[in-house]
C-alpha positions in Angstrom: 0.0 0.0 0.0 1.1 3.2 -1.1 2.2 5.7 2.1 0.5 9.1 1.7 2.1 12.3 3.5 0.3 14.4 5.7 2.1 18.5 5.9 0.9 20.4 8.4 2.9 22.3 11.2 0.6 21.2 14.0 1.5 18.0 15.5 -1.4 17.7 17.3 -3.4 17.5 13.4 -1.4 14.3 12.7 -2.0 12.5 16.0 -5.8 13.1 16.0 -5.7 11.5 12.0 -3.1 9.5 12.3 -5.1 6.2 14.5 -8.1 6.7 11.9 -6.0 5.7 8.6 -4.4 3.2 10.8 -7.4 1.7 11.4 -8.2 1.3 7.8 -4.7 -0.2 6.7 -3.5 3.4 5.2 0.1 4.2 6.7 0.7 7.9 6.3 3.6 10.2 6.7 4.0 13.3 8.7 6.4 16.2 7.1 6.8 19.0 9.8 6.2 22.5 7.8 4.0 25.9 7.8 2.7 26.4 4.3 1.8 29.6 3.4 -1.7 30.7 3.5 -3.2 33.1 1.1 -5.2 36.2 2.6 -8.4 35.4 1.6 -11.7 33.8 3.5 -12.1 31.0 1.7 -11.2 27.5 3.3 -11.5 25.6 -0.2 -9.2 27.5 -2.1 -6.7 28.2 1.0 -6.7 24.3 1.1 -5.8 23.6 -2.2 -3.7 26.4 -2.7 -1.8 24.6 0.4 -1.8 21.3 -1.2 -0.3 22.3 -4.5 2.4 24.2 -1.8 3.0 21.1 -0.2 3.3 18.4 -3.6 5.9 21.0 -4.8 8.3 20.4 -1.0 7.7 16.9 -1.3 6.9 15.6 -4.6 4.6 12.9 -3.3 1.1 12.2 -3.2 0.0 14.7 0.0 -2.7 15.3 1.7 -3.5 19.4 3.8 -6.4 19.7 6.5 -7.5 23.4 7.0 -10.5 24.0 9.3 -12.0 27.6 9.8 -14.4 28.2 13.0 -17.2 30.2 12.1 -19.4 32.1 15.1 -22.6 32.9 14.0 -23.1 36.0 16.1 -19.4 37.5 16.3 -19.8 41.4 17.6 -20.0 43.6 14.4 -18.7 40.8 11.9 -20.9 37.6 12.3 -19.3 34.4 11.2 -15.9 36.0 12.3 -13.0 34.5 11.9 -13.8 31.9 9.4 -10.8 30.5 7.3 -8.9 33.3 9.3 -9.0 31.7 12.6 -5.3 30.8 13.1 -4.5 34.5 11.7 -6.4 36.4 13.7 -5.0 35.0 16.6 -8.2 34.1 18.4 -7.6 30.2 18.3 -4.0 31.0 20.4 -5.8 33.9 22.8 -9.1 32.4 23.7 -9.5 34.7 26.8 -9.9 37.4 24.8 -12.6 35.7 22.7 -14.4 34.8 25.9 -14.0 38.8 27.0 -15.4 39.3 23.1 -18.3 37.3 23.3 -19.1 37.6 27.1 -22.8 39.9 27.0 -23.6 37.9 23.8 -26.4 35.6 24.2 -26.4 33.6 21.2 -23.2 31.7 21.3 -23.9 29.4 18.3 -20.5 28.3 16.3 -19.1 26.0 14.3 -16.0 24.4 12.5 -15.4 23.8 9.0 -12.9 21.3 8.4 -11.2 21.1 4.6 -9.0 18.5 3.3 -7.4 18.7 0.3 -5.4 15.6 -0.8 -3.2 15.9 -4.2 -1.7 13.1 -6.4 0.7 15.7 -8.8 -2.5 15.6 -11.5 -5.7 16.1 -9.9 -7.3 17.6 -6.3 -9.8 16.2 -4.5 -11.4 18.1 -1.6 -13.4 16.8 1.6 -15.7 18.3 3.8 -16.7 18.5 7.3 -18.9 20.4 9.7 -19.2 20.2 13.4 -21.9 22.9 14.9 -21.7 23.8 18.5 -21.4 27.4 21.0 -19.3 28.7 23.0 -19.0 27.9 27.0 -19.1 31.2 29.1 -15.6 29.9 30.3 -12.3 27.6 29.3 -13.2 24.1 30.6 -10.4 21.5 30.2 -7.0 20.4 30.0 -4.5 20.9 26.8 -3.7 17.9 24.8 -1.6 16.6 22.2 -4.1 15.9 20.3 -5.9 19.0 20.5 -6.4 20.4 16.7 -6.9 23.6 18.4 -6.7 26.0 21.8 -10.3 26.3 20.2 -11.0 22.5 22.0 -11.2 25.0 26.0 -14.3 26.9 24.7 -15.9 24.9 22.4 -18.8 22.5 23.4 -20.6 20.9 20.6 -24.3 20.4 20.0 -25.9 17.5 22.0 -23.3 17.8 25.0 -22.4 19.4 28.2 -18.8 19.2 28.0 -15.8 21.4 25.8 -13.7 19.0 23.8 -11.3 19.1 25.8 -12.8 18.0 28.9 -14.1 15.2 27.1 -11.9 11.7 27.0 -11.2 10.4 23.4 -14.1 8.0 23.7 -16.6 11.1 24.8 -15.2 12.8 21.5 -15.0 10.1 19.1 -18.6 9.4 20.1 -20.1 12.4 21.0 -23.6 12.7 19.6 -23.5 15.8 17.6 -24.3 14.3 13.8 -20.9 15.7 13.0 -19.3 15.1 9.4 -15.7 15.0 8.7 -13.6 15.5 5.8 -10.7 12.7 7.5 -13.9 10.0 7.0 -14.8 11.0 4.1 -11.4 11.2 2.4 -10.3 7.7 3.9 -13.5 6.0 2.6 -12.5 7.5 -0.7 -9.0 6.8 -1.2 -10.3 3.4 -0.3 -12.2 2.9 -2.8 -10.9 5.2 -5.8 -7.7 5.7 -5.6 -5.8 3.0 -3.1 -7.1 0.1 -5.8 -6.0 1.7 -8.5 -2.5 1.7 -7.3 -1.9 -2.2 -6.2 
């Protein structure tokens, strides 16, 4: 089976794929580098633009995982930061967020998650959503495998807990009818491309 390479320079997004494509008998690489990011709000094109980035380093099928974090009812700019979350600095200073949004009752948010996987020819982008709010206060403990400081405030529809106070099992099977873009990309190379390459 061919080894796919995953480029990101957040440790954390590797460990919290890496188990999942493990699972399905899909070994993948992890290649420690910040790609560039172009200034625009758009998580598709920012994720591909990223994956044509990363081919070019390695020159080897590679896959990119972007996620924005949209909240619905951001002061003055509603849906705020979107594909800018890691920019505007809200994902490292989640105080301030919390000062932000603290007289704001509706508290409604949600991540976007976009992988983009690239094979030197053609790209092939996956998406997923997980909708949630904001708690009035950080709840929980930093983790490796935390895709995001985001994990302390964020409790997701259907639960009474952040992410990061859940344990893996709470988060793997929290009951929020999430979709994600690792599932839906592992299902596919399964099928479509993995085959095609024995």
């Amino acid at each position: 089976m061919e080894n796919l390479t995953y480029i990101t320079g957040n440790y954390g997004k590797y460990v919290s794929v890496k188990e999942k494509f493990e699972k399905e008998g899909i070994m993948i690489e992890y290649f420690k580098h910040d790609l560039i990011e172009p200034d625009i709000n758009d998580i598709k094109l920012i994720s591909k633009e990223k994956a044509k980035q990363a081919y070019e380093i390695l020159k080897t099928p590679v896959f990119v995982a972007d996620a924005g974090f949209y909240i619905e009812n951001y002061p003055n700019n509603p849906g705020y930061p979107g594909a800018f979350v890691k920019r505007s600095g809200i994902s490292s200073n989640v105080k301030d967020l919390l000062e932000t949004m603290k007289h704001v009752k509706n508290r409604s948010c949600y991540f976007l998650d976009c992988l983009t996987f690239f094979d030197g020819e053609n790209y092939y982008q996956f998406f997923g959503k997980s909708s949630g709010h904001l708690s009035y206060e950080i709840k929980g403990d930093k983790i490796k495998s935390a895709k995001s400081n985001l994990w302390l405030v964020f409790i997701p529809i259907n639960c009474d807990k952040t992410l990061a106070e859940m344990s893996d099992e709470e988060r793997n099977n929290r009951p929020d009818n999430r979709t994600s873009a690792t599932d839906k990309f592992i299902n596919w190379y399964k099928e479509n491309y993995q085959c095609k390459k024995r």
